[in-house]
C-alpha positions as CSV (number, residue, x, y, z in Angstrom):
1,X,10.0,5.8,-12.5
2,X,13.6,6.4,-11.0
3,X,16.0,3.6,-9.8
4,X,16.1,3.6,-5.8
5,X,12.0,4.5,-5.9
6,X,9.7,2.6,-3.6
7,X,7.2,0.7,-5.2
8,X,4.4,-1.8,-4.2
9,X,3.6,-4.6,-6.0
10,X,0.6,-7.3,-5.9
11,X,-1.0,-10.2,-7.6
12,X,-3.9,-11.5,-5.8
13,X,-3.3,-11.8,-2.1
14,X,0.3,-11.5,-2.8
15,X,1.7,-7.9,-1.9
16,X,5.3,-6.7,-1.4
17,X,6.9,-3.6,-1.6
18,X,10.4,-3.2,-3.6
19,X,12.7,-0.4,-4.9
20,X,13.3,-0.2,-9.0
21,X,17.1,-1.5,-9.8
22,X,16.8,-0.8,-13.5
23,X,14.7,1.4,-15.8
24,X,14.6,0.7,-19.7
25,X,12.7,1.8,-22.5
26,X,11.1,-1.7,-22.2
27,X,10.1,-1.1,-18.6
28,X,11.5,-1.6,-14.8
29,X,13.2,-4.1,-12.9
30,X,12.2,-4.3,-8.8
31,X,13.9,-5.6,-6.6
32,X,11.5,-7.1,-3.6
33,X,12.4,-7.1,0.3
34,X,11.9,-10.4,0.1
35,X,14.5,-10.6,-2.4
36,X,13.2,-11.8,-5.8
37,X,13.5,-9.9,-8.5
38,X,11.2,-8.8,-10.7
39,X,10.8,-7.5,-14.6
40,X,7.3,-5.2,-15.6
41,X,6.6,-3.9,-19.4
42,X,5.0,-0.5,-19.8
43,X,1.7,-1.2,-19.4
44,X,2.9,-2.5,-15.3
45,X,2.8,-6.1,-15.7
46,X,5.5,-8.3,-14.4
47,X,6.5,-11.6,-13.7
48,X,9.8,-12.9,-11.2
49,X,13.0,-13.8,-13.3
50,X,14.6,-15.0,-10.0
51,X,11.5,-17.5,-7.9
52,X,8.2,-18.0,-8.2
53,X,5.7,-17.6,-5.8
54,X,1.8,-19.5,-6.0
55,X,0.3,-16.4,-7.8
56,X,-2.7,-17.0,-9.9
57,X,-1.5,-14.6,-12.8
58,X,1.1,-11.2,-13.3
59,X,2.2,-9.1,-10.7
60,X,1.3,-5.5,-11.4
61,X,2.8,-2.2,-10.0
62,X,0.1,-1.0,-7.2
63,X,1.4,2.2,-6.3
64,X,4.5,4.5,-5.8
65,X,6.6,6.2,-3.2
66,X,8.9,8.9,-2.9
67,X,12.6,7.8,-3.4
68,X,13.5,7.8,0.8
């Protein structure tokens, strides 16, 4: 993954799409459109350091775009 890359993210009937801000050898950090921030390990599982939302578990990484 590369900072500025469109990502989509979802965790049950949640979905959003964000861009990573920050990429470490522990994983990514996304910021969503909405605007809340969130942190996924390696394996693509996240959780928001900045709200929460009513999710019933992790976010996960869904798929990837092109940096545009």
């Amino acid at each position: 993954m590369l900072v500025g890359q469109k990502v989509g993210v979802e965790c049950g009937h949640y979905k959003s799409w964000g861009r990573v801000v920050e990429v470490a050898s522990s994983g990514v950090k996304v910021q969503l459109e909405s605007g809340g921030l969130l942190q996924f390990d390696n394996n693509g599982k996240g959780y928001y350091t900045t709200t929460t939302y009513d999710c019933p578990g992790p976010w996960f990484l869904s798929h990837q775009r092109d940096v545009d």
